[in-house]
VOZA-625749 format. One record per residue (C-alpha): chain; x, y, z; residue number from 0. Coordinates in nm, 3 decimals, padded with zeros to 5 digits. Example, Ala and Ser with C-alpha at 12.3 -4.5 7.8 and 13.67 -1.06 7.14 Angstrom:
BEGIN
unit:A, xx:01.230, yy:-00.450, zz:00.780, pos:0
unit:A, xx:01.367, yy:-00.106, zz:00.714, pos:1
This chain:
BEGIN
unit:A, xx:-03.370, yy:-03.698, zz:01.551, pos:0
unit:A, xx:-02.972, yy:-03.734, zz:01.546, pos:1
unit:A, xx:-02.782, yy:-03.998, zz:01.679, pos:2
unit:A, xx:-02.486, yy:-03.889, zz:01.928, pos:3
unit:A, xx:-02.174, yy:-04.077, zz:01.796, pos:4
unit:A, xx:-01.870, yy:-04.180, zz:01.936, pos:5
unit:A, xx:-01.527, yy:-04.091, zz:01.826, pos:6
unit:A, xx:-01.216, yy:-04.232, zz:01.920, pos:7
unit:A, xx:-00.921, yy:-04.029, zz:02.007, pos:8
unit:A, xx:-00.799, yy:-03.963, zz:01.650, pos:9
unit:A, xx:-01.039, yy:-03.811, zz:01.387, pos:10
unit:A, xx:-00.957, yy:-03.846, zz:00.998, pos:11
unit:A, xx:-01.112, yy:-03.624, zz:00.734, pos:12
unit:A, xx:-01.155, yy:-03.774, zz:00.395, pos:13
unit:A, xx:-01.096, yy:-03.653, zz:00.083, pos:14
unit:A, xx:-00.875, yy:-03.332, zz:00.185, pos:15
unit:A, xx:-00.604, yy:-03.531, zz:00.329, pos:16
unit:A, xx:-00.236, yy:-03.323, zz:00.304, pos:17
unit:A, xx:00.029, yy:-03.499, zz:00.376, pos:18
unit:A, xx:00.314, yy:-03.331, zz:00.561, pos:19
unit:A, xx:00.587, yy:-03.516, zz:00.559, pos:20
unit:A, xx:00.721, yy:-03.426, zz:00.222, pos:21
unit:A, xx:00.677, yy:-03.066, zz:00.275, pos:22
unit:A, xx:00.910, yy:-03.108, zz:00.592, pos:23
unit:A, xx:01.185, yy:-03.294, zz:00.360, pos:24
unit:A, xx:01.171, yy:-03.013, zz:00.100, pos:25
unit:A, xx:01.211, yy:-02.768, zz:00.363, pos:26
unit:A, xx:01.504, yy:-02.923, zz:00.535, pos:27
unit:A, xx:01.663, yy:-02.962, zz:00.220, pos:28
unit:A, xx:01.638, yy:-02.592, zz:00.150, pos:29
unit:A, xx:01.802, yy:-02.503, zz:00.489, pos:30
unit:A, xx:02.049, yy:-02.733, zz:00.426, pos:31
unit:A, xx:02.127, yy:-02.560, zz:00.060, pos:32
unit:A, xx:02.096, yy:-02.243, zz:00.184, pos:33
unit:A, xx:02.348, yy:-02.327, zz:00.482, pos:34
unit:A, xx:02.555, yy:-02.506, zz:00.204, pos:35
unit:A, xx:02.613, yy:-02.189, zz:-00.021, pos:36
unit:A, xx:02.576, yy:-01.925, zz:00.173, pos:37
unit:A, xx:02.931, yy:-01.783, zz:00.285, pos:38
unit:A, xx:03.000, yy:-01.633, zz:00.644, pos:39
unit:A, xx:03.269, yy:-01.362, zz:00.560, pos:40
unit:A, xx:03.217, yy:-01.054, zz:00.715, pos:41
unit:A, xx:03.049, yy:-00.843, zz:00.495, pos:42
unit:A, xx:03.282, yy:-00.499, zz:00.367, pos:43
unit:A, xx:03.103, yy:-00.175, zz:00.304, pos:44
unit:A, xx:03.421, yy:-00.030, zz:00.097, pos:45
unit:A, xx:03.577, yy:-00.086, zz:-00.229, pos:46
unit:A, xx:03.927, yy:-00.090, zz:-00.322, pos:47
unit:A, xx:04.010, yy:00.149, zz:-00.495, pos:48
unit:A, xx:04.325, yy:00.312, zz:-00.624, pos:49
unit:A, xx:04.173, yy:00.715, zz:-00.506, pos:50
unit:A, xx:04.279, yy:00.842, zz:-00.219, pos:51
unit:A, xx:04.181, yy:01.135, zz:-00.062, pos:52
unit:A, xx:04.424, yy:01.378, zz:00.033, pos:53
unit:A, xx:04.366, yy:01.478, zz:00.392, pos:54
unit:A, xx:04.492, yy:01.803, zz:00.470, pos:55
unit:A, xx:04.391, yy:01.937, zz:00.149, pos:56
unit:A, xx:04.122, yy:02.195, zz:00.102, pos:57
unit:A, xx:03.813, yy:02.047, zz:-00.067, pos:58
unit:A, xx:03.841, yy:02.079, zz:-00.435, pos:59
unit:A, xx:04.171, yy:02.119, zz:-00.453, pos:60
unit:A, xx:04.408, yy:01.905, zz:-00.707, pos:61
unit:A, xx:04.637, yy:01.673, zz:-00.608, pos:62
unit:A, xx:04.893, yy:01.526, zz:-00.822, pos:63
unit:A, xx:04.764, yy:01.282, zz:-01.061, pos:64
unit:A, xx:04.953, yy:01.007, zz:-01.137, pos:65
unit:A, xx:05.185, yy:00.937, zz:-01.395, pos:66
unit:A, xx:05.027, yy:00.758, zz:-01.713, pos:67
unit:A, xx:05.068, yy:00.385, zz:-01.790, pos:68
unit:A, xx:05.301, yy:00.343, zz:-02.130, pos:69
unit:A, xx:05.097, yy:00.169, zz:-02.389, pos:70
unit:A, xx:05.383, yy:-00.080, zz:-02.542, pos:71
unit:A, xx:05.313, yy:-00.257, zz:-02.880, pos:72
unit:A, xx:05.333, yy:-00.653, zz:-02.886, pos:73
unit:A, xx:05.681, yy:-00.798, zz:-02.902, pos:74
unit:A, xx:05.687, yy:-01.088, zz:-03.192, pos:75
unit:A, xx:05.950, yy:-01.302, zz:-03.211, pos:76
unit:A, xx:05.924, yy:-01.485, zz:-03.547, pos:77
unit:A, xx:06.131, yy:-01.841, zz:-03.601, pos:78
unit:A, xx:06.195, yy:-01.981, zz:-03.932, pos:79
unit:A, xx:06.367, yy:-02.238, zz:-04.119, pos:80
unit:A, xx:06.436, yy:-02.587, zz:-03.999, pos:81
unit:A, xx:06.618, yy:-02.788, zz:-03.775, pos:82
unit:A, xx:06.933, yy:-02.748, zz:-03.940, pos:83
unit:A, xx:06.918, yy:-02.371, zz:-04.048, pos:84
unit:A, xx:06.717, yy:-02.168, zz:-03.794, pos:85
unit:A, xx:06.663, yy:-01.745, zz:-03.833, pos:86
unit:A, xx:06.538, yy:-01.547, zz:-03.551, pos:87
unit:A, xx:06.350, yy:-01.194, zz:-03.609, pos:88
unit:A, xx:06.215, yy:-00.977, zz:-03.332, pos:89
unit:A, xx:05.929, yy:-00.743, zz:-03.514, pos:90
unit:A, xx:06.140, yy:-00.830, zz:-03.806, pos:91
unit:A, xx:06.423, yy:-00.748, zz:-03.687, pos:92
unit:A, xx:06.717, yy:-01.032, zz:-03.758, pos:93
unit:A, xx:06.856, yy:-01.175, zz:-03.472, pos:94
unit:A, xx:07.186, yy:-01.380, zz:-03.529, pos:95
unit:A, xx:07.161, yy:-01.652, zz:-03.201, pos:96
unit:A, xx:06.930, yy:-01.784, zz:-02.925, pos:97
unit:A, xx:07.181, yy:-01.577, zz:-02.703, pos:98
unit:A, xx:07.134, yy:-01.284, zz:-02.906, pos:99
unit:A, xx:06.768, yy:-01.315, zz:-02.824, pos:100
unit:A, xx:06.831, yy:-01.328, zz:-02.438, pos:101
unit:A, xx:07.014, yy:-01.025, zz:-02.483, pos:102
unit:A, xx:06.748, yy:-00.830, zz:-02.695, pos:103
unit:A, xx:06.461, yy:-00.928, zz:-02.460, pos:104
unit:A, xx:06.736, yy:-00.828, zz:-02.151, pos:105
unit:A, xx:06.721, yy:-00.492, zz:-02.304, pos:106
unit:A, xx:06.350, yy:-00.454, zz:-02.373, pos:107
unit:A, xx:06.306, yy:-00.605, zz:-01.957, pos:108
unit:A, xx:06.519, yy:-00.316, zz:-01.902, pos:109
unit:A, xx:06.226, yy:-00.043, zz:-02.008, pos:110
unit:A, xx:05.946, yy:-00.260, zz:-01.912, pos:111
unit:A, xx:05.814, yy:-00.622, zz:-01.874, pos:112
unit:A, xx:05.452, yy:-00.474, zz:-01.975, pos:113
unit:A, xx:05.434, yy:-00.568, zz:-02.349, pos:114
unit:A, xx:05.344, yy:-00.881, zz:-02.396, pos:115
unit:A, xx:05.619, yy:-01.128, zz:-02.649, pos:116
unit:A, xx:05.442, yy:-01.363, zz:-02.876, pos:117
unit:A, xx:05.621, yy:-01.688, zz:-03.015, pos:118
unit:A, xx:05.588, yy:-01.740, zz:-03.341, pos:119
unit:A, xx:05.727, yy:-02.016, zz:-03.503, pos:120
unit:A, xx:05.698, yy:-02.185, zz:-03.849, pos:121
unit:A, xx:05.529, yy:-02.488, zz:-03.890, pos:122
unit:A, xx:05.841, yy:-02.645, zz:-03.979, pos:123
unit:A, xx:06.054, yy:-02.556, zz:-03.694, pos:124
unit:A, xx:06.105, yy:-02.790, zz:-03.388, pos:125
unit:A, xx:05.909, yy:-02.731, zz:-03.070, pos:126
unit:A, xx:06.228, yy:-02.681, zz:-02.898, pos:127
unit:A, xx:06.351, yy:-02.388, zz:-03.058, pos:128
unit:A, xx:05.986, yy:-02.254, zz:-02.963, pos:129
unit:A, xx:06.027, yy:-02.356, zz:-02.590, pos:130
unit:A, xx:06.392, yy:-02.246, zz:-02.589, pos:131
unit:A, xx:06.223, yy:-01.877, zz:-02.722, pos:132
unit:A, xx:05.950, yy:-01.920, zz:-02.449, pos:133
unit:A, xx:06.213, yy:-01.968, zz:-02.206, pos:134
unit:A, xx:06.387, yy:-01.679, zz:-02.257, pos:135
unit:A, xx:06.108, yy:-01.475, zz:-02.272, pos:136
unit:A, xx:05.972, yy:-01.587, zz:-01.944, pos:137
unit:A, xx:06.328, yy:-01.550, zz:-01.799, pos:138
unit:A, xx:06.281, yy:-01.156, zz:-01.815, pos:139
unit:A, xx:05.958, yy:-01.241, zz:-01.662, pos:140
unit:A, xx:05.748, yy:-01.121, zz:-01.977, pos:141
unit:A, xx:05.387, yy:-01.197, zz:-02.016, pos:142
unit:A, xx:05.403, yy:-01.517, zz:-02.333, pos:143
unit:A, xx:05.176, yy:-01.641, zz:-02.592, pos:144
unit:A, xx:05.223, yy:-01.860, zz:-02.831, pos:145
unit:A, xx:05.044, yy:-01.763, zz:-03.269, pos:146
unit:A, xx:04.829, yy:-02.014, zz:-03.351, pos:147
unit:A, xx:04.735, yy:-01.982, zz:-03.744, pos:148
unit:A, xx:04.409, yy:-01.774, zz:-03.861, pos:149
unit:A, xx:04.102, yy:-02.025, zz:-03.925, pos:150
unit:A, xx:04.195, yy:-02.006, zz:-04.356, pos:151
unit:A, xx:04.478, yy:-02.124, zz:-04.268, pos:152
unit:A, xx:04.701, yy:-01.822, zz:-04.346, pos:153
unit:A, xx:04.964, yy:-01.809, zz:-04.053, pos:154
């Protein structure tokens, strides 16, 4: 025969015991990454393009394409000598002064600022005759970059 027994008001199983607590934590701390990186912008369905339908047009029909971009070569400008004796050369072209220079890349701003000028100065030559060529560069608002020699050393 079986005994009746008495519980009290909280029962405990043994053994299988699963602790909740840290399950709670790692879920809070997922909301609170999720909340964290998640952005609230409105979402677009369109993308920016540069198409644009014609209205008014009859389907199929060609409109004007537009004009092609001009594929300009890289502008060099080339410093040599030394403090004392300095020669400028714009793709190896001899240019007599740092004014000469600001007129030359004046005249090339004049067609288009889309080539891209690259300073290139010999080791031996002063940084500031490479900043004052920067400068006038980026006075005609062209895109600058300075040579940096090839890995053998060759400049």
């Amino acid at each position: 025969m079986r005994r009746a027994t008495i519980h009290s008001g909280s029962r405990r199983e043994t053994g299988n015991d699963v602790a909740m607590t840290p399950m709670i934590d790692v879920v809070f701390q997922l909301i609170i990454f999720f909340l964290w990186t998640s952005s609230f912008r409105i979402v677009e369905h369109t993308l920016p393009s540069s198409v644009s339908v014609s209205r008014g047009s009859a389907p199929g029909a060609m409109s004007e394409a537009p004009p092609p971009e001009e594929d300009f070569d890289e502008v060099v400008i080339r410093i040599r000598g030394t403090r004392d004796a300095l020669t400028w050369e714009v793709n190896e072209t001899p240019v007599e002064s740092l004014a000469a220079l600001r007129a030359f890349l004046g005249q090339l701003a004049s067609v288009g600022r889309v080539a891209p000028v690259i300073v290139h100065p010999d080791p031996d030559v002063p940084l500031g005759a490479a900043i004052d060529a920067y400068d006038a560069a980026r006075l005609h608002q062209f895109r600058v970059a300075f040579a940096t020699p090839l890995e053998d050393g060759e400049p």
